[in-house]
Structure formats: structure tokens, C-alpha cells
N, C-alpha and C positions, 0 to 999 in steps of 0.2 A: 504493500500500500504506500511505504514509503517514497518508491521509485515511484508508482503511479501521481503522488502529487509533486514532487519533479517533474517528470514531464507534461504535466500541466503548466504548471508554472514558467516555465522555459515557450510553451504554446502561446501562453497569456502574454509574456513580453515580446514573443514575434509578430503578434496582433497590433501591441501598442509601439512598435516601431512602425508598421504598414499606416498605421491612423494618421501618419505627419507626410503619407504622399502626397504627391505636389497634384493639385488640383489638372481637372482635363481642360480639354480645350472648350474656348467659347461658348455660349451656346448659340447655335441658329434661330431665327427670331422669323415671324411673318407679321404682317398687318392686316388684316383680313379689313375689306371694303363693306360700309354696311347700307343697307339699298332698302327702299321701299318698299318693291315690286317681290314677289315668289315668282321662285324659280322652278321651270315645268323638268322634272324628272324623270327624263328619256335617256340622259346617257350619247348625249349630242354635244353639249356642251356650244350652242352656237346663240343663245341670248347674250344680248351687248353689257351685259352687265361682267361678264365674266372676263371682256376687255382690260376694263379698269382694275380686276385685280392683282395683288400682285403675285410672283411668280416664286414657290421653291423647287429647287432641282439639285441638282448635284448628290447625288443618293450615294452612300459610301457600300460596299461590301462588309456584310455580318460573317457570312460564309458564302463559297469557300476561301476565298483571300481576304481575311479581315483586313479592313483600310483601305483597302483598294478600291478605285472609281467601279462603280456598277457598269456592267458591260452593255446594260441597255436602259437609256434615256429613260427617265420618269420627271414628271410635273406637276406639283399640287398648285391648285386656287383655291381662295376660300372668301366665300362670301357671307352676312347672316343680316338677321332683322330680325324682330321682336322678338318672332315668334318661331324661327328656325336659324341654323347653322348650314351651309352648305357648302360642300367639299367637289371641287372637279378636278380630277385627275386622269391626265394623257400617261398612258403604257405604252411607250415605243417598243416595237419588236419587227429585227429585219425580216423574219420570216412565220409571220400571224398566220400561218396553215399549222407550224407546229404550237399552238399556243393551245395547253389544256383546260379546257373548262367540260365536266362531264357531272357532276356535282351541285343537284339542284334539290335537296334535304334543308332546309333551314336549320341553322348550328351545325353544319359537318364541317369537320375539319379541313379547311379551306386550305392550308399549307399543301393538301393534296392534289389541288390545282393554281394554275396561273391564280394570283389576288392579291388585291391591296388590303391593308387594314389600316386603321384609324386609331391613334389614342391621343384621351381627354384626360388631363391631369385637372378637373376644374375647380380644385381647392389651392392649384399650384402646390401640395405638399410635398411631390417627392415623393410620395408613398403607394397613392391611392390612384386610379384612373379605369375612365370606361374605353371597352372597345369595340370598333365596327369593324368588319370585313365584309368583302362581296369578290366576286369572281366574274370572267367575262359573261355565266349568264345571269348576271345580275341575283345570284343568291345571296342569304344574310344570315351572318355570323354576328353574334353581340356577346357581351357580358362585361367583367369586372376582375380588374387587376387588384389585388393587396400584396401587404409586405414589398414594397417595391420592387414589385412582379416577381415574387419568391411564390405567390397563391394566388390562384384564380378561380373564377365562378364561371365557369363558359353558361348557366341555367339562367342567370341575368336576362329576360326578354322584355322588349319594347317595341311598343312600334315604332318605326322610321321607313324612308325613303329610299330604295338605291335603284340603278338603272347600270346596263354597261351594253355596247356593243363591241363588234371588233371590226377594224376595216383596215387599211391599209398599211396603215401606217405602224398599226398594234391592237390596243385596243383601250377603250375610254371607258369613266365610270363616275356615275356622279349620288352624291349622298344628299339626303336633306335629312337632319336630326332634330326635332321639336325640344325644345328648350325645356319642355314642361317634365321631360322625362328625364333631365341631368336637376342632378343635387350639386348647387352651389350658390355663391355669397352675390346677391347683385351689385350693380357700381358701376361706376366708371372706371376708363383707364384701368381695367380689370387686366391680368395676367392669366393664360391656363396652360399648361401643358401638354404642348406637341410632337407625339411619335407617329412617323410612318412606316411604314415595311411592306416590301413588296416581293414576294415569293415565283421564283420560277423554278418549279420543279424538273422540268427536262435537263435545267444544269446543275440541278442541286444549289441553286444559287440563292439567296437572302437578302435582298438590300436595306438597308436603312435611311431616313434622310439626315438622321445627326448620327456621331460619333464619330472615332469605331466602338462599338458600343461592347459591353461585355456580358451583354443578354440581351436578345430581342423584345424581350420584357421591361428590362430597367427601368422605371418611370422615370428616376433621378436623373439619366442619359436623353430623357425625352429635352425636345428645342420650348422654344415658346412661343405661343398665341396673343400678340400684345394690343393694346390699344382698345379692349373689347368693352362695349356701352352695354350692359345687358339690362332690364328691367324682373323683375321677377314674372316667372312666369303664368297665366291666367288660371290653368285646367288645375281644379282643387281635388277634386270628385271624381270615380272610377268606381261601376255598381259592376259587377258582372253575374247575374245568378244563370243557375244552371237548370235543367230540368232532364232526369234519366227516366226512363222507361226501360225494366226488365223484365226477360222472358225466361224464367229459367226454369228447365224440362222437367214435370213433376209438382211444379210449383204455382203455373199459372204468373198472372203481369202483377210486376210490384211498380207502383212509379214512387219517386221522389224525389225533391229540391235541395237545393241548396246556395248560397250567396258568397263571395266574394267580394270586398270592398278593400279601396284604395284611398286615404284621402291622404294630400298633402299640408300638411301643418305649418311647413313655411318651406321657402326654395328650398332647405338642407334636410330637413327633418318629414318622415311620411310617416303613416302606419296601417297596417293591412289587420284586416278580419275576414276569417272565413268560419262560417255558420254550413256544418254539414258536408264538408266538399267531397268533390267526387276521387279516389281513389281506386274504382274497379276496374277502371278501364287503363289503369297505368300498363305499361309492357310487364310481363312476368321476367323476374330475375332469370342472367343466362347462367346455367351448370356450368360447374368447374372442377378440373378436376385439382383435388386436393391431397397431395404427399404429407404434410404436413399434420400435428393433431393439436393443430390451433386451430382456433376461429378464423373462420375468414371475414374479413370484410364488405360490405357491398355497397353500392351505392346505392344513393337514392335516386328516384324517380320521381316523386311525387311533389310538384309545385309549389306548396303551402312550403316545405322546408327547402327546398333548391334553391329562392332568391335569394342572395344577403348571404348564403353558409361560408364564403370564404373569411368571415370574418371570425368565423367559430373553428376552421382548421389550425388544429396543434401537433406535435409530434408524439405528446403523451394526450390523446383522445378524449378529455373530459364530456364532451357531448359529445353523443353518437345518434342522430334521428331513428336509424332503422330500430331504438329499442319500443319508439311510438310504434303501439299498432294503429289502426282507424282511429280517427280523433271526431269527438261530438263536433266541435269548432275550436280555434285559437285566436290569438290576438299577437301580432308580431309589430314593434318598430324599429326604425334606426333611424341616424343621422348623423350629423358631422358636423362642429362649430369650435370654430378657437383653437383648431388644435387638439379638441378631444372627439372621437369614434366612438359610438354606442349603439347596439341592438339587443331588443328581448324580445323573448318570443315566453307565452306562456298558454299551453293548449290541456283540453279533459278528456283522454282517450274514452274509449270504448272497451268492455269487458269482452276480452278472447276467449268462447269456448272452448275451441280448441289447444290453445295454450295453457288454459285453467289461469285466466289470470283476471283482476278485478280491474276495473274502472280506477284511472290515477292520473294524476295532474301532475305533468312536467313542465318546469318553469327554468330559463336559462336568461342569465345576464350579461354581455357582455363590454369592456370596457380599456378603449386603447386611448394611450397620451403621445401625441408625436412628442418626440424629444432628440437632441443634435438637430444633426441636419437633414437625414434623413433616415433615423431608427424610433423604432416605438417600446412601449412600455405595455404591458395589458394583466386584465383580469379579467378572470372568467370564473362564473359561481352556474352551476347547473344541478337541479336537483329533484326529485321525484318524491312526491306525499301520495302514500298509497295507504288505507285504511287507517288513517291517520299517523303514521310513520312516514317518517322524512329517511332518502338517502342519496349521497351524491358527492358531489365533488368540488373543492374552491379552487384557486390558484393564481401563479403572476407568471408574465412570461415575459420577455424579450429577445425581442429582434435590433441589433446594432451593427452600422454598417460603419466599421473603421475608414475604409474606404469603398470604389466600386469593386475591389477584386476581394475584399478581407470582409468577414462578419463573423459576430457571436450569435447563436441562438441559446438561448436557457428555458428553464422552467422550471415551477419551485408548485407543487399541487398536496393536499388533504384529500381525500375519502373520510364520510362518515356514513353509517350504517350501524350494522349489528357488530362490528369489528371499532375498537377504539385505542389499539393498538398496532404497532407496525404497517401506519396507515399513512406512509408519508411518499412522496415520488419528487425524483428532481431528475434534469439531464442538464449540461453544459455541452456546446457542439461551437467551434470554430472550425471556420471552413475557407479555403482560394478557390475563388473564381473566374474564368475568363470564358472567352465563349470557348476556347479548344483542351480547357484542360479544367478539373476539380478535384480538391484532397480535403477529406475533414478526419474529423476525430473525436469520437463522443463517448463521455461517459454516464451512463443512468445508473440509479440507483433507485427499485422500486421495494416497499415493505411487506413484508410476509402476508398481508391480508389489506394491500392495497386495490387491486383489483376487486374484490369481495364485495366490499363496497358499490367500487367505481362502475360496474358494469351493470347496474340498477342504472346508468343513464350515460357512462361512455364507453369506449371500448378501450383494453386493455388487454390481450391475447394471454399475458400472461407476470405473475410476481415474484416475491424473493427472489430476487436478484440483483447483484451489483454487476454490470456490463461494460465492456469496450467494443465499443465497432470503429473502424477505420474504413477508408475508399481512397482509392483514386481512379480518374477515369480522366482517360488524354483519346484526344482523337487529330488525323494524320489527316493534310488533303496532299496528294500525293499528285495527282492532275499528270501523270505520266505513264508509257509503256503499258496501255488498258488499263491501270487503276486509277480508280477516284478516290475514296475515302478509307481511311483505315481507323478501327475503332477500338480502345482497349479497355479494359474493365477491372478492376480488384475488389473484392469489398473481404474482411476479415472481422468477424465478429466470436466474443470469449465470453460467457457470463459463468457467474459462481453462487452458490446461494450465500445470502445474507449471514444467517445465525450459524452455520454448519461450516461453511466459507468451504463446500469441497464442491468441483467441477461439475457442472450443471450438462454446459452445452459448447462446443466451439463448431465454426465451419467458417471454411472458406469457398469463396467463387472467386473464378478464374473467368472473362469471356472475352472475346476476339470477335471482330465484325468486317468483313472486306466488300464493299463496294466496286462494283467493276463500271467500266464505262459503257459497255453492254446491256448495263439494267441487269445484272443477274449480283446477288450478294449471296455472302458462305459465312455463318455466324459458327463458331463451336465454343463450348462454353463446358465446366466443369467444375462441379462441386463435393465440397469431401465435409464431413459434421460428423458429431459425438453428438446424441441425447443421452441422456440419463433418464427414466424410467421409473420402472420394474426393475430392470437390470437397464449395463450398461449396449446401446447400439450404437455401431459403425455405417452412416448411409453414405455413399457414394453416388455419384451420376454424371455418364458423359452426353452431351447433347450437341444435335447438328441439327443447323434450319439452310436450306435452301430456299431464297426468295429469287423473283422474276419483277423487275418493276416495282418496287414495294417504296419507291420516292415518290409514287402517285398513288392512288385512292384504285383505279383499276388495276388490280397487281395479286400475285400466288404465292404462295411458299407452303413446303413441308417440310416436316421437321422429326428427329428419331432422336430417342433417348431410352438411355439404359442404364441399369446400375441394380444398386440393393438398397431397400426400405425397411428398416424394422423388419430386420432377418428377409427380408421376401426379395425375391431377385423380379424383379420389373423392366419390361417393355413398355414405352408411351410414344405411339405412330400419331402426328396431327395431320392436320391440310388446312389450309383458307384461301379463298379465292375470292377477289371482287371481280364484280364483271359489269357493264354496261350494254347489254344488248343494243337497244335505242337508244334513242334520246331519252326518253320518259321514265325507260325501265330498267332497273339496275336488280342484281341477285349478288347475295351474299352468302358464302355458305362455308360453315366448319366443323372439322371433325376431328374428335379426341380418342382415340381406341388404346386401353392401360390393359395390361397381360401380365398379373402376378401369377410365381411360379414358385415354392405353391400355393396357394389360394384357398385356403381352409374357410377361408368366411365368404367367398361367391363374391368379392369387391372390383375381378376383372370387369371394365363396363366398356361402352360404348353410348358415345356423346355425341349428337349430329344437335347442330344449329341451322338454322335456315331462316333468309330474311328477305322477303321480295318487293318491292317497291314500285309503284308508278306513280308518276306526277303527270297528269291528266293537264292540267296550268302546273302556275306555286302555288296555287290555293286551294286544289281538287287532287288531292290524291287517294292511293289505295296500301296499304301495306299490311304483311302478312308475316305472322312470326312462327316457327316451328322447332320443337325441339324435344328430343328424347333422352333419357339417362336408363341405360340396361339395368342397373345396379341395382336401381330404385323403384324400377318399370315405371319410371316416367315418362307420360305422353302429354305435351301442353302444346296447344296450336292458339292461336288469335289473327283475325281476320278485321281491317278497320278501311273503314270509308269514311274520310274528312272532308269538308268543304270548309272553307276557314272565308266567311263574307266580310268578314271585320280583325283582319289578321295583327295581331299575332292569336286573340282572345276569341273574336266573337265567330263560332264554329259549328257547325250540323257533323256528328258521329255516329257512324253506324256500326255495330262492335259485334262479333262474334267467339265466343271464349269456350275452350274446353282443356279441363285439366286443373289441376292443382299452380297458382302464380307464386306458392312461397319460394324458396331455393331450399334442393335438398331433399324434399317430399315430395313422394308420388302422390298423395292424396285421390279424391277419388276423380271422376271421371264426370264429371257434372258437365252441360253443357246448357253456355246464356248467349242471350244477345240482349244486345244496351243501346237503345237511342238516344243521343244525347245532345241538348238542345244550349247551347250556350248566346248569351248579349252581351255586347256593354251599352253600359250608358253613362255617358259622361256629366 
């Protein structure tokens, strides 16, 4: 232990030597022109107003040449008025026949095609910012940057404007962003921060319009938006209620309501209520396979908690939404003033039959102080009163950025519960960053019945233990003799238990990633670990992925892995394939097949995912999910027709489900159909 706080300490002074580098360059600045008239949003860019404004260009290289001038031309303008912001940007490209745009999903990961995106720093903090993206067919990516862009919320939705053609030249795209849907301070002579990026996936290329930057995220690297007159916005009020109609076999038609509401309390500050909302028709969690005999994690789906959650991501999990089942209704806010971040949400489940569980109110606080220049300070209190018994989790955390390449993260958290001992958790993590290379080094330390606790409302895989993990991960652009990218990976992590102090778990990963200029990549990767138990086991596993294409969103790979699990010698054969038939219609499809030898408990399975998609417009489509787990003899399919008349919110669904939505359980075989009738009103 003694050497272990040595080399912290020697850590700690290599931190506060990096904190006295010498500041970056400039920052780049625009004046955006502010007009009377609205701008019509076709992605033409040929209103006279757009004359007058002024021009940024010079876009540097993210990757693969960091700092280096981008190899093809980009131009932002920016224009706004009362009551919208609006962004045109020229994408030159000499050869607009290879310019990929296949990617017409609202929120898909748009880095898989030709796109520009947007960020809004409009508190000027450095910390915090929204973001747009669109691709040449004018689809829309949004959400929210935190931690300066260390976490994001891609489920952030709004509505806005985008448009893009392609013509000769490259291809165009113009945005109009309503005012009423950013949180910020009005004024004059107002400041916000500005990032661009603009992604070409055929060269694996990244641009940026500031830096070189050392994340495509960094908000702190973002230029600035100057000279900006803004008034506060008008739209206070956002109703949206819902109406389901269900048919389910044996059951005869159930209908029922439910309401959403949005109001704005001032420019920075809103708060939402949802009364009833609908969760049936959410996609059912995808099977996984799991070596491991921890909890997995999963994410969420469900709206009510997807806005706003990047402000509740931690390293050590105090909140975990998926522990809500159905909620009667909640009441969520947030907002941002002076320098302090704050959102609570506080919701009344609904009693789980089948989990055997009662009716309980989860109530979560959450609370950050900007401080330097650009790191924060936070706290977070989450906790669950179930038949009048309280339990949950407090905590402080920090995010410090020495500089753009050097940061600390920490954490210092309580559980209480039925446990009021060895209920403490902390970590310390400093880490270097740049965009082609990272090393950290962290140590936790959680209490014998810290989890116990804590997972009554966040998640915690697992306790007793005092841990070290380390990483470094360097990546190569090699741009020569067929190869492009070369990728390397370490991570080494040791934990010991607390009170016993004797060897719990160690493992190490090894992985390798090659990029060819072909479009074909060759990953091999390998891991060796100790668990302690029952008794003690040795797992090992070698694994190889062959991909085709996998730097665009249409692209293949399989992949074979082998080794031993807790005494059992395992096969795991995958595949995934994206594909684009049409325009309209795209398939997705994957497959997991694991082959223990031998197999005492029947755990060999077979895992098929299946996902099929048409977009009829952007606002009319059809999508269809399928999936089976052998194991489990799980069969879940769901079939869905959206017409979205008032997008993002106001929507006609038509839903057909069969199968068990939890992850994990076959459940039974029920089969519903949902119509589901969505408004807004503003």
C-alpha cells in the first residue's frame, strides 16, 4: 500500500506540472448577421441575406493528420432573428458521386456518413453544449454535450430545421434552430460557443473549424459566436398527451391516456411532467451474450428518463433508471444559472407482479459548480422510499481539467440501507489525452456492503474491493503501402478484497486493430483473468473480427473467439451486416452462436437479431425488430408503423408485439397490438 501511495503521488505532481501549459492558440470568432426576414429551409442557400454574412472556412484536420488543412473546402454562415439561429454550410467535394449519404433514421450515427454537425456552447462555459448534425439527405442528429465532451446524451430531441442537397460542387446544408429550444442567459453583445466538424468517411477523414483540437468533443476547443442580441424566447408551454388503444389476445381492447408536459420557467431553467406515459411500445432490450457473472448493464429507452441523463453519468453508478419499473407519473427539472447545473427528477412506480415488488418513489438530485476554467464540482443524492424505508446513495464528484491533454476525475459516495457499515466508495482516475493516444490510472476502493445498498437505485456490478486499473490506447495513421490506421489497446486491471486483503480478480487485455485502405480491417485481441469464487479460475480468450467497410454504417464483419470460462472450454462464432437495399430500406442483422464444451447446464445458445427499416418520407416509416435467444427459448418480434405529422413529438403508431420485452427472459408468448395517438400543443 505503501508503494501504491507513491505512485500516486508522483501521478499527482505530473498532473500539476501539465496544469502551467502554455495556453492554445486563438480562438476563431464569427459575427453572425441578424435579419428580419426567415429563412426558407431547402438546403439552396440562395436568399440574399446569406450575402451579407460573414464567412468561416479554413477547417483544420482532427484525423487522420491532426493540424493539417482539410483536404476539402468547407464554409459556414450564420445568420438569426428573434426567433431562430440559422447555419449554411457549403461541402466542397471534387468528386460528389462518391459522397455517402444512405442514413435516413433520425439520431443515427451520422459519422457513418458524409455530415456536418453543429455545437452550441450557449452559456459560453466550456463545459456544456448542444448538438446538430445532418447528412446530405438532410437527416437529424441532436443532443447534449457535458463534462466538456467527456459525456453525452445523443436522446436530447427537438425540433428544428435542416435541408441539404448535393450538386456539383459537393454538397450544401442549411439548419434553422428555434431559440425557444436552447437554455441560455439573454443580452446583448452575448458570446456562445462554436464547434464544427465535418466527417468524410471514405477517407476516414474528420475536420474541424478551430484547433487542432484534442477531441472532436472538447467544448473548451470550441471558436466563438460573438456579437449575439438575443431576447428570451416566447414558446412557454409544450402539452403533448397520448392516447393507446390495446388488443391483447385473450384479453379483448384496453384503451388508455396519458400526458406529457413541458413548460419553460425562464430561458435557463424548464420542467417536465409526465402523468401515465406510455412505455409499451418502447423497443424490447437486445440479448447478449454474457461470459461474465456480473450484471450487465443496459440502457435505456424510455423518454421520460433519456432527456437530461448525461448529467447523472458517473463512473461509480449512483443512479441507474433501469431499476424504475412503469412509473404512475414523475416530475423532472433542470437548468443552468451563474455557474451552477441542477436537475431532479422524482417519479411513483408501479407494483411489479412479476418481480414481486411494491409501489416506491424514486427521487434523484442532482448538483454541479463550474469551477477553474473549465472543470466542475458535483453532487448527487438518489434515493428510493419503498414501504416507508428509505435507501440509496449520496456523493461528490469531480471532473478537473489541468489542461486540454491532462485531467482528474474523482469520486467520494455513501450507501445507506439495511447495511451501515463498510458503506463507503471512492475512485481517483488521472488520465492524457490527445486525439491519437490515452493512459490513465485509477484506483477504487468500494466497502464490503457498499453495493447492498446502492443497487436499490444504482448500479454497482460489484464490492469489497480495493482496485487498480490502468490503459493505454495509441492509434497509428500510417497512410502508406495499403494501410491506413493502426490501433493498439492495453487495459490491466488487479482488485483484492478489502478486510481479507487476499487476491480477488486480475486480467489483462491485449487488442490490435488494422485498417486497410481496401475497406477490409483485422482486429485480434486477447484476454487472460483470475476470479476467485468457489474456488480459484483461470479464463483465457483469443478473438479475431474481420470487418469489410465498417468506417461507414453499410459494412460486415465476423468474428471467432475461443478460450476457457469457468472450467468450460468455449466457442463464440458472431456476424453483423448492415445493408441498404434502397433508398428507403435498410436491414440489419446479427448473430451470436457460444458452444460450451462441456455444457452441463444447456447455456450453448444461439442469438439472431434482426432489424428492418423503411422510411416511406422522414416522417412515415415502418420498422420491424426480431430476435431469438436458444438458451432461454426466447422468441420477441415487434412490428411498428409511425407517421410522425408534428415531428419530433406529434405521431400516429401502429404496434404489433409478441414475446417477452424484458432482457434475459423468455417469458410467455402473449401477443398485442397498440395504436397510439400522440399531439402537441403548444
Amino acid at each position: 500500500m505503501y508503494k501504491l501511495k507513491q505512485l500516486i503521488m508522483i501521478v499527482l505532481i505530473f498532473l500539476v506540472y501539465f496544469s502551467y501549459a502554455k495556453e492554445g492558440p486563438e480562438k476563431k470568432f464569427l459575427i453572425p448577421v441578424k435579419i428580419d426576414s426567415q429563412i426558407i429551409i431547402d438546403g439552396k442557400l440562395i436568399e440574399e441575406n446569406w450575402q451579407e454574412a460573414d464567412t468561416g472556412q479554413n477547417f483544420i484536420q482532427y484525423e487522420p493528420l491532426k493540424g493539417e488543412p482539410a483536404n476539402f473546402k468547407t464554409q459556414i454562415q450564420i445568420l438569426y432573428n428573434d426567433t431562430h439561429i440559422y447555419f449554411g454550410i457549403k461541402c466542397f467535394d471534387p468528386e460528389p458521386g462518391k459522397i455517402i449519404a444512405r442514413l435516413t433514421k433520425r439520431d443515427s450515427d451520422l459519422d457513418d456518413d458524409d455530415s456536418i454537425g453543429i455545437g452550441l456552447d450557449t452559456f459560453m462555459d466550456q463545459r456544456t453544449a448542444y448538438y446538430f448534425f445532418t447528412n446530405p439527405l438532410g437527416t437529424q442528429t441532436d443532443g447534449r454535450l457535458a463534462d466538456n465532451g467527456r459525456t453525452s446524451d445523443s436522446t436530447w430531441d427537438s425540433e428544428w430545421e435542416s435541408a441539404a442537397i448535393i450538386n456539383s460542387d459537393g454538397w450544401t446544408a442549411e439548419f434553422a434552430i428555434p431559440l425557444a429550444v436552447l437554455k441560455y442567459e439573454p443580452g446583448e453583445n452575448l458570446c456562445w460557443g462554436l464547434g464544427l466538424v465535418r466527417s468524410i468517411p471514405r477517407n476516414l477523414e474528420k475536420d474541424t473549424w478551430t484547433g487542432p483540437m484534442e477531441a472532436s468533443t472538447r467544448v473548451s476547443q470550441f471558436g466563438i459566436l460573438k456579437n449575439l442580441n438575443l431576447k428570451e424566447a416566447k414558446k412557454k408551454l409544450e402539452v403533448i398527451p397520448h392516447l393507446i388503444a390495446r388488443l391483447k389476445k385473450g384479453e379483448g381492447i384496453n384503451v388508455y391516456a396519458g400526458i406529457d408536459a413541458r413548460y419553460a420557467i425562464s430561458q435557463n431553467i424548464s420542467a417536465n411532467l409526465t402523468i401515465n406515459p406510455d412505455f409499451a411500445t418502447v423497443e424490447a432490450d437486445q440479448e447478449e451474450i454474457n461470459l461474465t457473472r456480473f450484471e450487465l448493464s443496459l440502457s435505456e429507452k424510455r423518454n421520460f428518463f433519456l432527456e437530461g441523463s448525461e448529467i447523472y453519468k458517473q463512473r461509480i453508478s449512483l443512479f441507474y433508471s433501469r431499476r424504475i419499473s412503469d412509473i404512475y407519473g414523475g416530475l423532472k427539472i433542470y437548468g443552468k444559472k451563474n455557474g451552477y447545473e441542477f436537475a431532479a427528477i422524482s417519479v411513483q412506480s408501479k407494483p411489479d407482479d412479476e418481480l414481486d415488488i411494491d409501489s416506491a418513489n424514486y427521487s434523484v438530485f442532482r448538483l454541479r459548480k463550474d469551477i477553474f476554467k473549465f472543470s466542475t464540482i458535483g453532487f448527487l443524492a438518489a434515493n428510493k422510499m419503498i414501504n416507508g424505508r428509505n435507501y440509496g446513495n449520496i456523493g461528490i464528484d469531480l471532473v478537473h481539467f489541468f489542461s486540454e491533454k491532462v485531467n482528474l476525475t474523482g469520486q467520494l459516495a455513501l450507501s445507506y440501507g439495511d447495511y451501515n457499515k463498510e458503506n463507503i466508495a471512492f475512485f481517483i482516475r488521472p488520465s492524457y489525452d490527445t486525439s491519437t493516444f490515452h493512459i490513465h490510472l485509477r484506483y477504487t476502493q468500494l466497502g464490503e456492503n457498499f453495493a447492498d445498498n446502492a443497487n436499490s437505485v444504482g448500479f454497482v456490478r460489484d464490492d469489497d474491493r480495493h482496485e487498480l486499473d490502468s490503459a493505454i490506447e495509441k492509434t497509428w495513421w500510417i497512410k502508406k503501402s495499403g494501410f491506413e490506421r493502426l490501433e493498439y489497446s492495453s487495459n490491466y486491471n488487479i482488485y483484492w478484497s478489502n478486510k481479507e486483503g487476499h487476491l480477488r480478480s486480475y486480467q489483462i487485455y491485449q487488442g490490435i486493430e488494422l485498417d486497410l485502405i481496401n475497406r477490409l480491417s483485422f482486429e485480434l485481441d486477447y484476454k487472460n483473468e483470475y476470479k476467485l469464487y468457489d474456488k480459484d479460475f483461470y479464463n483465457h480468450r483469443w478473438g479475431l473480427t474481420l470487418g469489410y467497410n465498417t468506417r461507414e454504417w453499410q459494412s460486415a464483419e465476423i468474428k471467432y473467439s475461443f478460450g476457457k470460462n469457468y472450467d468450460l472450454d468455449f466457442k463464440l462464432i458472431g456476424a453483423a451486416i448492415n445493408y441498404k437495399f434502397f433508398k428507403s430500406f435498410s436491414v440489419e442483422y446479427e448473430l451470436d452462436r457460444l458452444i460450451f464444451s462441456p455444457d452441463p447446464d444447456n447455456e450453448s445458445t444461439w442469438v439472431h437479431v434482426l432489424r428492418l427499416t423503411n422510411y416511406f418520407t422522414k416522417d412515415l416509416y415502418f420498422k420491424f425488430f426480431y430476435q431469438t435467444h436458444t438458451a432461454i427459448s426466447k422468441i420477441n418480434f415487434q412490428a411498428m408503423f409511425v407517421y410522425r405529422y408534428k415531428p419530433p413529438f406529434g405521431t400516429i403508431q401502429l404496434a404489433y408485439q409478441k414475446g417477452s420485452l424484458r432482457f434475459g427472459e423468455n417469458g410467455d408468448q402473449d401477443q398485442s397490438v397498440f395504436l397510439k395517438l400522440t399531439y402537441v400543443f403548444f
